[in-house]
Steps between C-alpha positions, in 0.01 A plus 500: 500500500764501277299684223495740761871506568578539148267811433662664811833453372426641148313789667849530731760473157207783351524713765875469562530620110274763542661587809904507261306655213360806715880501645660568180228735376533686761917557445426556135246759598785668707744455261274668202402785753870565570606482111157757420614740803852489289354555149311777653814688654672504182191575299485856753923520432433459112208791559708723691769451261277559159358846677867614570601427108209666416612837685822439398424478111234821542804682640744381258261611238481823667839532515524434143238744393688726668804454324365427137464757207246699451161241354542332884475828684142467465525131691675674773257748527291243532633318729644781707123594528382173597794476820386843630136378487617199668667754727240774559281138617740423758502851640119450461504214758721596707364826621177340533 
């Protein structure tokens, strides 16, 4: 009988640890979710933020071209060319 009484009692101190340990795994779970949703917001901010200093330089560059002597007229030509393409595609799309 008392063999008995001890194996339920180790069976209740296992099953009262599993029962803490799935407790605290769980809140680290939602803590780890929480921290990924955060990484991922600022991963999409740091995205946004690259694309816009990427338009930004390709207009400064422009700009430049624009403005340089005479061996970067040919890069503004260039480049010129390559915003009314981009342009003549958004006219594409929209009248579609």
């Amino acid at each position: 009988m008392d063999d008995n009484k001890a194996i339920i009692d180790s069976l209740k101190k296992k099953v009262s640890r599993i029962i803490e340990d799935n407790r605290r795994l769980r809140s680290e779970v939602r803590e780890l979710t929480a921290e990924r949703d955060t990484v991922i917001l600022e991963k999409r901010a740091a995205e946004t933020e690259i694309r816009q200093l990427g338009r930004r330089i390709e207009t400064l560059e422009t700009a430049a071209g624009l403005m340089g002597n005479r061996g970067d007229s040919r890069i503004a030509r260039l480049r010129v060319n390559k915003l009314l393409r981009e342009i003549d595609k958004c006219l594409a799309l929209m009248n579609k």
